[in-house]
PAVOZA-481182 format. One record per residue (C-alpha): residue in one letter; x, y, z. Coordinates in steps of 0.001 Angstrom, whole numbers, plus 500000, padded with zeros to 6 digits. Layout:
BEGIN
rest | u | v | w
a | X | Y | Z $
...
END
This chain:
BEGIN
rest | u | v | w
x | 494293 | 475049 | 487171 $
x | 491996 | 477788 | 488692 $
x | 494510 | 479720 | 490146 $
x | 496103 | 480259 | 486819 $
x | 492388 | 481477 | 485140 $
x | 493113 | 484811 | 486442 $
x | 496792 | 485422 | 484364 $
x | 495177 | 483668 | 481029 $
x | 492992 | 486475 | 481412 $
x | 495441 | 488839 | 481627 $
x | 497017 | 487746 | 478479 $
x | 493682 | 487396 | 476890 $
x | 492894 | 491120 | 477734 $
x | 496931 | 492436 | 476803 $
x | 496669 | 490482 | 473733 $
x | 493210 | 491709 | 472475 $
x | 494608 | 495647 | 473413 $
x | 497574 | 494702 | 471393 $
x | 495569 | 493276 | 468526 $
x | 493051 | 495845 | 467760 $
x | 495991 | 498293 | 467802 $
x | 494851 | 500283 | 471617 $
x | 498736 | 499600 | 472642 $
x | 500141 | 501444 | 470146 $
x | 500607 | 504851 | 471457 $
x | 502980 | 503259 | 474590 $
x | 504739 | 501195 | 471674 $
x | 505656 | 503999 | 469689 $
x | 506817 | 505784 | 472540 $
x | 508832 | 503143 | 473908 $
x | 510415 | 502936 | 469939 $
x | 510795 | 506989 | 470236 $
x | 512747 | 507050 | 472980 $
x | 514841 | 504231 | 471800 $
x | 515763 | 506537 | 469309 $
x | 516452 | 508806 | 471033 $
x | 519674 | 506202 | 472986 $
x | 520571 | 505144 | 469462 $
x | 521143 | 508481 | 467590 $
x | 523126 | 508070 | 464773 $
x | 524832 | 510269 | 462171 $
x | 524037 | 510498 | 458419 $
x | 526230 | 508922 | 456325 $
x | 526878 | 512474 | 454065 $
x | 526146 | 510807 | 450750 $
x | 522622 | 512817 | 450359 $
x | 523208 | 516385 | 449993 $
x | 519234 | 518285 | 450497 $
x | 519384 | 522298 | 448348 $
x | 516794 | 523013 | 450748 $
x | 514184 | 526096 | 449130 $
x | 514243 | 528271 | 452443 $
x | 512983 | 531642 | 453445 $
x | 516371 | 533333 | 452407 $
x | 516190 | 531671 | 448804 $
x | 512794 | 532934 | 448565 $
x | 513595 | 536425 | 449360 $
x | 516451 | 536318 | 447171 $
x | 514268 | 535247 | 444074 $
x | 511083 | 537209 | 444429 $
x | 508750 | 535681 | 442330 $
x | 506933 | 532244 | 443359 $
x | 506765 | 529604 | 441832 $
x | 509895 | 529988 | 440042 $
x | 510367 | 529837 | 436659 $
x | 511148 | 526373 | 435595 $
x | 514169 | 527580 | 433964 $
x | 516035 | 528054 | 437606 $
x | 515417 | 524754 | 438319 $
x | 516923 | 523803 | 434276 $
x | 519984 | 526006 | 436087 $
x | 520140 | 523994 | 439135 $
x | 519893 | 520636 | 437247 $
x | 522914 | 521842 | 434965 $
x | 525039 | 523461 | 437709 $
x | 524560 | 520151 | 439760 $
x | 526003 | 517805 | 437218 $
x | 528262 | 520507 | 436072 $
x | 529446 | 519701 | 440087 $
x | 529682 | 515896 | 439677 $
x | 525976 | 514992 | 441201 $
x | 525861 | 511292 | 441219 $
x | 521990 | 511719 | 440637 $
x | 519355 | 514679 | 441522 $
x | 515892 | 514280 | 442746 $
x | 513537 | 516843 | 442809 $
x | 510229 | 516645 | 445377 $
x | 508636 | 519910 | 443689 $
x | 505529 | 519392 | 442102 $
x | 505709 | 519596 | 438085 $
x | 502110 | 517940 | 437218 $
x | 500653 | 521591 | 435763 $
x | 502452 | 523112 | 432961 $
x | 504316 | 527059 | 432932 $
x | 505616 | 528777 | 431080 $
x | 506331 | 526990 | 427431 $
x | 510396 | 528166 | 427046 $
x | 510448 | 527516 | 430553 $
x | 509260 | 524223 | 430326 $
x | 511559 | 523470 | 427299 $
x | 514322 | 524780 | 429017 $
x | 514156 | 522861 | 431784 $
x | 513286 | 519278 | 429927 $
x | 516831 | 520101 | 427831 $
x | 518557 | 519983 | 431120 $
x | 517056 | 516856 | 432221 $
x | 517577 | 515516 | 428872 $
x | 521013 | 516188 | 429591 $
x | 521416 | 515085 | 432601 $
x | 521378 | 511042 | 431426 $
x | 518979 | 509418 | 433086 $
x | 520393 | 510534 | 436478 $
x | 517343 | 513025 | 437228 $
x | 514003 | 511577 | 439538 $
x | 511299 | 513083 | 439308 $
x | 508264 | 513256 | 441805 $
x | 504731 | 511363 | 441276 $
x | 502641 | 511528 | 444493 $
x | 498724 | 510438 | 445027 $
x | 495957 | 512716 | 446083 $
x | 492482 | 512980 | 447397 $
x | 490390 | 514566 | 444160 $
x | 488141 | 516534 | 446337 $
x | 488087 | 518312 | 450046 $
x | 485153 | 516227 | 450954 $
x | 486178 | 514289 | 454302 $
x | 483968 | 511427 | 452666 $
x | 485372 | 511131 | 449004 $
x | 487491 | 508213 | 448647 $
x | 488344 | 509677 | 445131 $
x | 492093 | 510333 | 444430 $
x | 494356 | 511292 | 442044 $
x | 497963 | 510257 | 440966 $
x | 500074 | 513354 | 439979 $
x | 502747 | 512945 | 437581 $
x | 505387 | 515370 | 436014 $
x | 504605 | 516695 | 432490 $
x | 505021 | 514718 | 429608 $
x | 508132 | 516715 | 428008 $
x | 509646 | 516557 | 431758 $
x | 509243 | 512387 | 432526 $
x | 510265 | 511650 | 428864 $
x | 514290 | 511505 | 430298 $
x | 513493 | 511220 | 433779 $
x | 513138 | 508746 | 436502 $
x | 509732 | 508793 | 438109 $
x | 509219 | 508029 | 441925 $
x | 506328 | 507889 | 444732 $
x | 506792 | 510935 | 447222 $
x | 503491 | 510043 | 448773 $
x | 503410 | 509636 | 452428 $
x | 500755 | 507744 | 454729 $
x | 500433 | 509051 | 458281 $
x | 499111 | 507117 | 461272 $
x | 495992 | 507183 | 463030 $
x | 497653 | 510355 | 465023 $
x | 498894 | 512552 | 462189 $
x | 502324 | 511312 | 462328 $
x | 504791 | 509367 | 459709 $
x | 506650 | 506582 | 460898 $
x | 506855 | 504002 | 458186 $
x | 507879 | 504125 | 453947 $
x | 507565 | 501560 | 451663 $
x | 510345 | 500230 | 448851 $
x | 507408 | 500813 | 446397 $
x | 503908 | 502324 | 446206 $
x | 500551 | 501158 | 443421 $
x | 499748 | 504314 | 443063 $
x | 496734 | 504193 | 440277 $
x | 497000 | 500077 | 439351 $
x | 501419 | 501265 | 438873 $
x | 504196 | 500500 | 440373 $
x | 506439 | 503136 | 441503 $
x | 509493 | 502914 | 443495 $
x | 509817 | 505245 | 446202 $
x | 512002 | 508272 | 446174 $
x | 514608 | 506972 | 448624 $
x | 514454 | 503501 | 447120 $
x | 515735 | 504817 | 444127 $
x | 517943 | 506664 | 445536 $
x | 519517 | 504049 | 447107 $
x | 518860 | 501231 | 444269 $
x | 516937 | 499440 | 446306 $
x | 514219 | 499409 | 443480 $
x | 511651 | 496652 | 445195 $
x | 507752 | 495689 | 443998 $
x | 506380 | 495150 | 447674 $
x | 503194 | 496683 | 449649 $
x | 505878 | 495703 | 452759 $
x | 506631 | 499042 | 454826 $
x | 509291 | 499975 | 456867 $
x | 509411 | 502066 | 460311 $
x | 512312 | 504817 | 459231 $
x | 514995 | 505512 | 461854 $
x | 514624 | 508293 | 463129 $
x | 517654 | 507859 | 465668 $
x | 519628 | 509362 | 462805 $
x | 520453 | 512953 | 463623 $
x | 518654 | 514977 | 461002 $
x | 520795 | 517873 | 461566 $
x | 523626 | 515733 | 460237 $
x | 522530 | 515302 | 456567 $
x | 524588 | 517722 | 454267 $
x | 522901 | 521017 | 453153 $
x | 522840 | 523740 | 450501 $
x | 520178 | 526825 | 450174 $
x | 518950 | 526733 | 446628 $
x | 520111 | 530372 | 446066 $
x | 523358 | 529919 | 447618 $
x | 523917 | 527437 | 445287 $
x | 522703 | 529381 | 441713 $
x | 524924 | 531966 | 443113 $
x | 527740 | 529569 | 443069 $
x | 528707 | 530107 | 446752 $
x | 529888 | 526305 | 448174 $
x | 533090 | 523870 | 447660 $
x | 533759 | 522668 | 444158 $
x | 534176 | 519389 | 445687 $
x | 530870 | 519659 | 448151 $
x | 528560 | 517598 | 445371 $
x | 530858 | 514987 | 443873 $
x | 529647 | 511661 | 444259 $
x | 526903 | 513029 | 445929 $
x | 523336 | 512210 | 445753 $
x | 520876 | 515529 | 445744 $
x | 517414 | 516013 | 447093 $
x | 515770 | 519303 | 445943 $
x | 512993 | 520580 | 447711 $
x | 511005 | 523139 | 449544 $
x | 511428 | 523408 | 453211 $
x | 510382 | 526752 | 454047 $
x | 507623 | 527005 | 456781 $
x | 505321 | 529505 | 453530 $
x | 505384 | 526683 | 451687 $
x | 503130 | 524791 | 453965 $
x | 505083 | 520732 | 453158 $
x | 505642 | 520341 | 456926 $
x | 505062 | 516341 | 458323 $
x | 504329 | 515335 | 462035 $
x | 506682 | 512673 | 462898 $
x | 508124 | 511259 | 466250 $
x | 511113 | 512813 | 468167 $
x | 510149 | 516230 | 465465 $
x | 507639 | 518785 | 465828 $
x | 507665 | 518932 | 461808 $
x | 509790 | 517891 | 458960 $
x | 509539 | 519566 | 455452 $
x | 509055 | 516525 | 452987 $
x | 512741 | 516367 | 451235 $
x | 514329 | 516129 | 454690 $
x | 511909 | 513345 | 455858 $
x | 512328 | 511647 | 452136 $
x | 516230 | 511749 | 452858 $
x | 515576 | 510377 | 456571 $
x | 514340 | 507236 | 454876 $
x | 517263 | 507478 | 452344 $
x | 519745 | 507020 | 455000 $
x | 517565 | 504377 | 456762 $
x | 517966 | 502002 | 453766 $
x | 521509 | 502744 | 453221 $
x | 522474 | 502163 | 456370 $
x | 520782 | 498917 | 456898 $
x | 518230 | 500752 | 459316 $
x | 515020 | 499746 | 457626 $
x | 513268 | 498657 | 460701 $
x | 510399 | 496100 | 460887 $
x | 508092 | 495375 | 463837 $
x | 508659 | 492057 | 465767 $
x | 506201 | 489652 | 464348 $
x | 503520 | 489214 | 466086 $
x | 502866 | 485987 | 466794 $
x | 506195 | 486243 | 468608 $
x | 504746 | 488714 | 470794 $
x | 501317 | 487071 | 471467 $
x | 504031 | 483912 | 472598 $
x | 505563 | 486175 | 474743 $
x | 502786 | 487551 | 476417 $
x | 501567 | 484673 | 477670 $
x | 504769 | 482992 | 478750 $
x | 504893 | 486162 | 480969 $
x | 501577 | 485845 | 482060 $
x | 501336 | 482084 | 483346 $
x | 505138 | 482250 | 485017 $
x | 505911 | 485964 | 486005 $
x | 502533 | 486659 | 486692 $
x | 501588 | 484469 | 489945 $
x | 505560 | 485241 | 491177 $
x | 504694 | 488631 | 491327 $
x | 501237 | 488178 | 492987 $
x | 502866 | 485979 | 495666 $
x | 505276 | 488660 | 496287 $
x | 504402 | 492076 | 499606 $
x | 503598 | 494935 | 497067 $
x | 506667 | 496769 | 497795 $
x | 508791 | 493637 | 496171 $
x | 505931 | 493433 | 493725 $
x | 507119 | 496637 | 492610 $
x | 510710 | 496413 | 492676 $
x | 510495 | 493266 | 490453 $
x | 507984 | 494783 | 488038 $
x | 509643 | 497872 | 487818 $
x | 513331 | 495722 | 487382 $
x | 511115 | 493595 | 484713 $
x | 509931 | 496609 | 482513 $
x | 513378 | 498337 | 482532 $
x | 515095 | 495049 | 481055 $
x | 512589 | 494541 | 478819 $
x | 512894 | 498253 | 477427 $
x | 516945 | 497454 | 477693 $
x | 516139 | 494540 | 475273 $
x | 514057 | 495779 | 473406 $
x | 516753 | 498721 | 473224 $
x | 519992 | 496029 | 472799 $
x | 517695 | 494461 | 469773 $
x | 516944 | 497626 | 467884 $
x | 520341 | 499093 | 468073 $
x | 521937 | 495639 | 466430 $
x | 519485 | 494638 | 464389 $
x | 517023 | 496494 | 462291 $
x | 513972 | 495250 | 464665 $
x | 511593 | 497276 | 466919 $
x | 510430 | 495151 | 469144 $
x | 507051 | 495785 | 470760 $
x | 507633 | 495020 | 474323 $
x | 504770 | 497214 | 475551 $
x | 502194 | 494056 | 475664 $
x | 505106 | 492833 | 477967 $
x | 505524 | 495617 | 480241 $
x | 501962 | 495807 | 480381 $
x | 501264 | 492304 | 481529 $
x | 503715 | 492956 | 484303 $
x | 501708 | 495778 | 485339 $
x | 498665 | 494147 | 485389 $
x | 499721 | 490913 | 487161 $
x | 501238 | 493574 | 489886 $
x | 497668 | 495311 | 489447 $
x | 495816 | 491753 | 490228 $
x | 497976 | 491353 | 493470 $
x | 497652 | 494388 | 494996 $
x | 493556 | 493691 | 494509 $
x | 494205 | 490226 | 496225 $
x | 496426 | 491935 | 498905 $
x | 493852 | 494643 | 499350 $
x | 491202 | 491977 | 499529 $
x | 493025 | 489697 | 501962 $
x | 494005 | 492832 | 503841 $
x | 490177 | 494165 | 503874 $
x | 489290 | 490381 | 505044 $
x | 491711 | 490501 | 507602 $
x | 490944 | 493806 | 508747 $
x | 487196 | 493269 | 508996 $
x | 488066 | 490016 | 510900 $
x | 490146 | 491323 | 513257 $
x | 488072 | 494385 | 513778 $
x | 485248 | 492454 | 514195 $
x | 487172 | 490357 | 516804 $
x | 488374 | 493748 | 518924 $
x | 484804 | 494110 | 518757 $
x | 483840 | 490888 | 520285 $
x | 486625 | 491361 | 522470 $
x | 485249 | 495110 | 523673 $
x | 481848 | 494014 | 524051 $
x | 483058 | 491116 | 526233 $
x | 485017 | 493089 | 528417 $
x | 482778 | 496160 | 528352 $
x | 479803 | 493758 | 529440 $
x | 482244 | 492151 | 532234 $
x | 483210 | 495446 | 534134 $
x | 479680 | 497214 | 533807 $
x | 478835 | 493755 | 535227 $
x | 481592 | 493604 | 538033 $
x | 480137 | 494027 | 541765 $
x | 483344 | 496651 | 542200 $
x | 483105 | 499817 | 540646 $
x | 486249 | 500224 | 538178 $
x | 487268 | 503396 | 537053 $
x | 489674 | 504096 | 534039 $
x | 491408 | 507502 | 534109 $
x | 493085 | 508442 | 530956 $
x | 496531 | 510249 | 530559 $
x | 495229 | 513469 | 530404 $
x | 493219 | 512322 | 533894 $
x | 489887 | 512518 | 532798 $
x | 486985 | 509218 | 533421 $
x | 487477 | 507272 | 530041 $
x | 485220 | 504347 | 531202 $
x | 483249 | 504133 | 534595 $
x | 480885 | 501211 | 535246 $
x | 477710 | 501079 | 537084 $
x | 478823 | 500044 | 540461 $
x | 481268 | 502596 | 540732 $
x | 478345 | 505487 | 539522 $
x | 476768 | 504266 | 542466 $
x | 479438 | 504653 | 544649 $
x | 479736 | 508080 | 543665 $
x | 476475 | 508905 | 544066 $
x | 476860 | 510110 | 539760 $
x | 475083 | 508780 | 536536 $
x | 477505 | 506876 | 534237 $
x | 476732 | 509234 | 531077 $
x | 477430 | 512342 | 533588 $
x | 480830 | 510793 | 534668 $
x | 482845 | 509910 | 531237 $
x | 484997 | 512339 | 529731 $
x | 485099 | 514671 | 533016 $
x | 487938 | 515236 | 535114 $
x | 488133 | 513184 | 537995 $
x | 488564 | 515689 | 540387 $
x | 485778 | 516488 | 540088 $
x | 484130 | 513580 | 540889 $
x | 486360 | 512354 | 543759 $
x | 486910 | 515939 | 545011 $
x | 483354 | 516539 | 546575 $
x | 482770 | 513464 | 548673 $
x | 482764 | 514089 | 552481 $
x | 484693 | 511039 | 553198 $
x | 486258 | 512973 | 556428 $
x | 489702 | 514933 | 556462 $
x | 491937 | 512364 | 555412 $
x | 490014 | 512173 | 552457 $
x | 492937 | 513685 | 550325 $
x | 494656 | 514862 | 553258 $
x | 494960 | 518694 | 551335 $
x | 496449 | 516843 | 547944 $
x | 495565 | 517119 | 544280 $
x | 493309 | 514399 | 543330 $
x | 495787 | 512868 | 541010 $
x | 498812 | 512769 | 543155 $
x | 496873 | 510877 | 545954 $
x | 495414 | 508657 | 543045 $
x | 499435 | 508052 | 542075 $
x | 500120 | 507688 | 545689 $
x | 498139 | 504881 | 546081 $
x | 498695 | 503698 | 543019 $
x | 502732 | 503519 | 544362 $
x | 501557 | 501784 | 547508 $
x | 499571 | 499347 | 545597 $
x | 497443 | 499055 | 549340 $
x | 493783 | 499432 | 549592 $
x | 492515 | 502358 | 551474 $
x | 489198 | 502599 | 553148 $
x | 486928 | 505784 | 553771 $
x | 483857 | 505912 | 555502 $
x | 481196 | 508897 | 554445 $
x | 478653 | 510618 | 552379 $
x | 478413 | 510696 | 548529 $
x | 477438 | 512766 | 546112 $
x | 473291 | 512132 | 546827 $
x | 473838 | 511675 | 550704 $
x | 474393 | 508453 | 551323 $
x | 475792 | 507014 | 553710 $
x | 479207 | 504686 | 552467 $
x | 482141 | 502807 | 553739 $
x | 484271 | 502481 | 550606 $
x | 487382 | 500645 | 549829 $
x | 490174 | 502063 | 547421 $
x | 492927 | 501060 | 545415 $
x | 494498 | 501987 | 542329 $
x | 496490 | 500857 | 539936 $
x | 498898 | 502813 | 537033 $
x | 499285 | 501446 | 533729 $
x | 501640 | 502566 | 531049 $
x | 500876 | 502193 | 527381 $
x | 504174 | 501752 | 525143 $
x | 504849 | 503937 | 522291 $
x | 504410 | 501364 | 519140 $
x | 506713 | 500692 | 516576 $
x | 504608 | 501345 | 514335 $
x | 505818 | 504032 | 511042 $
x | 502194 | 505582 | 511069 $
x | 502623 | 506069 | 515040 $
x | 502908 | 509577 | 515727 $
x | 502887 | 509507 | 519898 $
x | 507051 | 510492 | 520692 $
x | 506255 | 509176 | 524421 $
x | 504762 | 506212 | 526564 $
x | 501648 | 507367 | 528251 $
x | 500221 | 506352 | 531744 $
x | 496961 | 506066 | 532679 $
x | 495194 | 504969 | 536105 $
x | 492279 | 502122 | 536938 $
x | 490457 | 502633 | 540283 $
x | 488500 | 499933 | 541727 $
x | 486076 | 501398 | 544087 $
x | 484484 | 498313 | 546404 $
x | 481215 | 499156 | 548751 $
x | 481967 | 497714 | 552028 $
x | 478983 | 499171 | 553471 $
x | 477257 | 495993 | 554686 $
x | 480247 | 494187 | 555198 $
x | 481452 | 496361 | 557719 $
x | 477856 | 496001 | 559294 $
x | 477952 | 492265 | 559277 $
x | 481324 | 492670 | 561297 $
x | 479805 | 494653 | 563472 $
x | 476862 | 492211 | 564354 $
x | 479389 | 489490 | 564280 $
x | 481706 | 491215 | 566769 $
x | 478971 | 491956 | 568998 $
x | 477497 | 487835 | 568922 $
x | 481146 | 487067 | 569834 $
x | 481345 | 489095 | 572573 $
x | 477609 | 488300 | 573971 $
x | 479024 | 483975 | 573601 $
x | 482027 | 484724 | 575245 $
x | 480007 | 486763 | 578459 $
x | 477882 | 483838 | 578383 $
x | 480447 | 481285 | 578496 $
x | 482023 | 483093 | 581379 $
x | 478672 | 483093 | 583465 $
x | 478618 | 479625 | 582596 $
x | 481924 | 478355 | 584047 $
x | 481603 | 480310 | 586662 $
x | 478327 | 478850 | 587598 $
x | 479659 | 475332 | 587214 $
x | 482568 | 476340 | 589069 $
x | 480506 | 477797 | 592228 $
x | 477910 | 475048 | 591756 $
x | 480605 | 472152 | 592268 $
x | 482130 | 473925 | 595284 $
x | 478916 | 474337 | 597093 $
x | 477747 | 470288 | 596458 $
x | 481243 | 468970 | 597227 $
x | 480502 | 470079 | 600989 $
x | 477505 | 467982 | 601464 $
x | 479261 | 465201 | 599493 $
x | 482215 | 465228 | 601758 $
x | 479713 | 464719 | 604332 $
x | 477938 | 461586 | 603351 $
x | 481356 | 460132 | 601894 $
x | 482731 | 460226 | 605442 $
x | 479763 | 459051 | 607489 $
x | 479177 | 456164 | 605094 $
x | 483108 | 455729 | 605430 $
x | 482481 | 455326 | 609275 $
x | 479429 | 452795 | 608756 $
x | 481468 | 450854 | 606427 $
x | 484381 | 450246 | 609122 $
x | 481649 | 450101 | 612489 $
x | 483262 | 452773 | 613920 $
x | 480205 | 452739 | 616203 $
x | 479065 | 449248 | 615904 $
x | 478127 | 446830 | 613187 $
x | 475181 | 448104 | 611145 $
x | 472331 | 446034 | 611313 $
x | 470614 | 444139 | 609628 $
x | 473670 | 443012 | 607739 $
x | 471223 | 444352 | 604188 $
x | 471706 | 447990 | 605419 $
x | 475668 | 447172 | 604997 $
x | 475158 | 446602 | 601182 $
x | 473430 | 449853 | 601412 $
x | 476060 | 451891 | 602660 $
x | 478877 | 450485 | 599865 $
x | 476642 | 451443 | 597575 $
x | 475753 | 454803 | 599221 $
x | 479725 | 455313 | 599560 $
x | 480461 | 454459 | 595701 $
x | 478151 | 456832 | 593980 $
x | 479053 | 459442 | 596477 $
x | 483025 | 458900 | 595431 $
x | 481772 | 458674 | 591754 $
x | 479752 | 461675 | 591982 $
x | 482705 | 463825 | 593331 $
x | 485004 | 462231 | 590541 $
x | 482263 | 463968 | 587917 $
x | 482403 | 467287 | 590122 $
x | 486155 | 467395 | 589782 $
x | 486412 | 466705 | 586277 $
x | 483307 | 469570 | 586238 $
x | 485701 | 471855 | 587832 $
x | 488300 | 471642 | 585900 $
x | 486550 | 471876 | 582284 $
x | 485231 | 475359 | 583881 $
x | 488866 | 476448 | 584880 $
x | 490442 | 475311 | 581687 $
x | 487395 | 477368 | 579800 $
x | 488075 | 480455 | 582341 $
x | 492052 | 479910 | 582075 $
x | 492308 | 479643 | 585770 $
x | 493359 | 475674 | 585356 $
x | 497190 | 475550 | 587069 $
x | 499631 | 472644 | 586148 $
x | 500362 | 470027 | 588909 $
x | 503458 | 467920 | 588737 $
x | 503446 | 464518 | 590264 $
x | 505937 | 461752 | 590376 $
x | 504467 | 458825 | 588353 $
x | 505283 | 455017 | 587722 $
x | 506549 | 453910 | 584083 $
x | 505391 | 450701 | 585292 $
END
């Protein structure tokens, strides 16, 4: 259930904004412009006799005498008028005959003349509550039909809604286009007017074009008449939506044509919309959140535009405006809460990973400033991007004095004899080697003097263009790592090492070759006693006596023979050793 805390809070928060009235600005916009995809055209039944700017030029004196508008009355049924309503006010009294002749007309007229009562505020002070409710003359309402031309505007100046009725001082009045229209109805209930109906539509006369008789005989017949002032001098001008201004008559006969055409709309109730709101919040809200933030918006942005083509569908069929900004709202905001969570799990990621390059650089930072070799790392516009300690030392350079130069001018200076760079740039030799991929060794002085034999080999590298869309190399770069070794002491323990092996083998030599002259000179001797005691044994002279002194001599004879077997075998260990040893065949016996 936690996971779903986050939407209900969304709908909480869309459905409080919607409730104290902070979302209506983006629902009456979303209502204007669906007015503005279902204009429609008046029906032509209302004809407005419109007091302009050329009407008051013509009849140069304002207000008019009450007898024009006794004229007006008695040319307009004279023209077959169904029924006249006049939105001038006629609460203060003129001229007496004026008066009288004007009541006649009305008095004439049958019952088919409306008159205007309208409510307002008694004093200028923004703080007085006081009003007043306005009402025609006596002698004028005796015959006439009274009716509420009192408008309410929103909390931003403008007009949207009329009622069927208005309590206008503890009475009930129908409103002007109510009665018009015979929709005569004792409710508080308003309705939002339609103002997708083309005002430019509704039928219309100039009050002096009229009195001067210049229209069809047939214009008025059956018609229904608004008379009214909607010159800018006059000052009746209303805010309303989708209009700058509109004079009151035209905006009276804009809700005229709303009730005759079945265009009274009302607001989707609002417990409907509260529903709504939350269904989208629990189920289209953690869809959205799952979604990358480039689907996210696709499927908000597809969301809002059918719910403003429903919202649209509904008010053009039925007399319903829909709210569906609480809707497209919630979308928003569940899109909103993702991107947070993607940013966050991005930001985690991101600070994990980073942290983890830096763990990784510290490792391998630490392991080549710690490597015996000195490494080098030449970047693609061959200058030292990283140089360890070992190799600094090489050099004969500090590490801090190395990075970021060229490294020429590092390599360039060391007397490491003629073949050095054998007359080459410093970076072509480096690529040369790096081709080769064989170590090269150099024996000289560094930068402070000293003495080194170094080994060198190189290595290229080549870093791929990514395919990334915020990459902006157009090319794969190379760059170069040199590992420098000191072989300094090595090639001094070779040295020594040569030298003891040459000294062992001398001595070796002096050896065999005393064993070899030492043998020769005691086999002479030997072969001496061996063949005297050979002639004792057999008596070449005599017997030898006493018989004892014959044990003697086979004894004498044996280790003589034994001793020159140990000579030979002496001998021939020193020519093997000396290589002088030669190979004798002989013929012997399987058996």
């Amino acid at each position: 259930m936690k996971r779903y805390v986050p939407y209900f809070l969304i709908f909480v928060l869309i459905a409080g904004l919607h409730g104290f009235g902070i979302l209506s600005p983006l629902d009456n916009l979303l209502t204007d412009h669906r007015f503005r995809l279902t204009e429609r055209p008046a029906t032509g039944d209302l004809v407005l006799v419109e007091i302009d700017a050329a009407s008051l030029n013509q009849l140069d004196e304002w207000p008019w005498p009450r007898r024009y508008h006794g004229a007006l009355l008695d040319r307009l049924m004279a023209a077959g008028a169904k029924r006249v309503a006049f939105d001038i006010d006629f609460s203060g009294r003129s001229r007496e005959e004026d008066d009288a002749l004007f009541a006649q007309a009305i008095e004439r007229a049958k019952g088919r003349v409306v008159l205007p009562v309208f409510e307002q505020h008694a004093t200028s002070a923004p703080d007085d509550p006081t009003t007043l409710v306005n009402q025609p003359i006596a002698a004028l309402r005796k015959h006439a039909l009274l009716a509420s031309v009192t408008v309410y505007p929103e909390a931003n100046g403008q007009v949207r809604q009329m009622a069927l009725a208005e309590n206008l001082g503890g009475t009930w009045y129908p409103t002007l286009p109510a009665l018009l229209a015979d929709e005569t109805v004792r409710s508080e209930g308003r309705f939002l007017i339609d103002f997708g109906i083309d005002v430019r539509t509704i039928p219309r006369l100039t009050y002096a074009d009229f009195l001067a008789g210049r229209f069809r005989a047939d214009f008025l017949r059956g018609k229904t008449v608004i008379v009214g002032a909607v010159a800018l001098e006059l000052g009746e001008q209303i805010s309303t939506p989708l209009n700058p201004v509109l004079s009151g008559p035209v905006l009276q006969a804009l809700a005229y044509e709303s009730i005759v055409q079945n265009r009274t709309l009302h607001r989707f109730v609002w417990i409907g919309i509260i529903v709504v709101t939350f269904l989208i919040s629990m189920i289209a809200g953690p869809y959205i959140v799952a979604l990358d933030w480039r689907y996210g918006a696709i499927s908000v942005l597809s969301g809002i535009a059918v719910l403003h083509g429903v919202g649209y569908a509904v008010q053009a069929t039925v007399p319903i405006a829909v709210e569906t900004g609480p809707w497209m709202l919630t979308l928003a905001a569940a899109y909103g809460y993702g991107l947070l969570t993607q940013v966050e799990r991005f930001s985690r990621s991101a600070f994990r990973r980073r942290m983890e390059a830096e763990d990784q650089r510290v490792i391998v930072f630490t392991a080549v400033e710690d490597a015996v070799d000195g490494i080098i790392v030449l970047g693609w516009d061959d200058r030292v991007r990283l140089i360890n300690k070992s190799a600094s030392e090489v050099i004969g350079v500090e590490v801090e004095d190395a990075v970021t130069r060229p490294i020429d001018e590092l390599l360039r200076p060391l007397n490491f004899g003629a073949s050095w760079f054998q007359g080459e740039p410093t970076t072509e030799f480096i690529g040369r080697l790096a081709d080769t991929g064989e170590p090269v060794e150099f024996t000289g002085s560094n930068l402070r003097g000293s003495r080194r034999t170094v080994e060198m080999i190189a290595r290229r590298s080549e870093l791929k263009r990514s395919g990334d869309r915020f990459e902006r190399r157009k090319t794969d770069r190379n760059f170069f790592s040199i590992t420098l070794r000191d072989i300094t002491e090595l090639r001094a323990a070779e040295r020594s090492q040569r030298h003891a092996a040459e000294a062992a083998v001398e001595a070796n030599e002096a050896k065999s070759l005393f064993l070899a002259n030492m043998s020769h000179e005691l086999r002479t001797p030997l072969n001496a006693i061996l063949g005297f005691t050979e002639m004792m044994r057999k008596g070449v002279l005599g017997p030898v006596r006493p018989a004892k002194y014959q044990e003697y001599v086979e004894d004498i004879h044996t280790s003589g023979r034994h001793l020159l077997s140990m000579l030979g075998d002496i001998l021939d260990l020193s020519k093997v050793e000396s290589g002088r040893q030669e190979i004798e065949a002989r013929i012997v016996g399987i058996r």
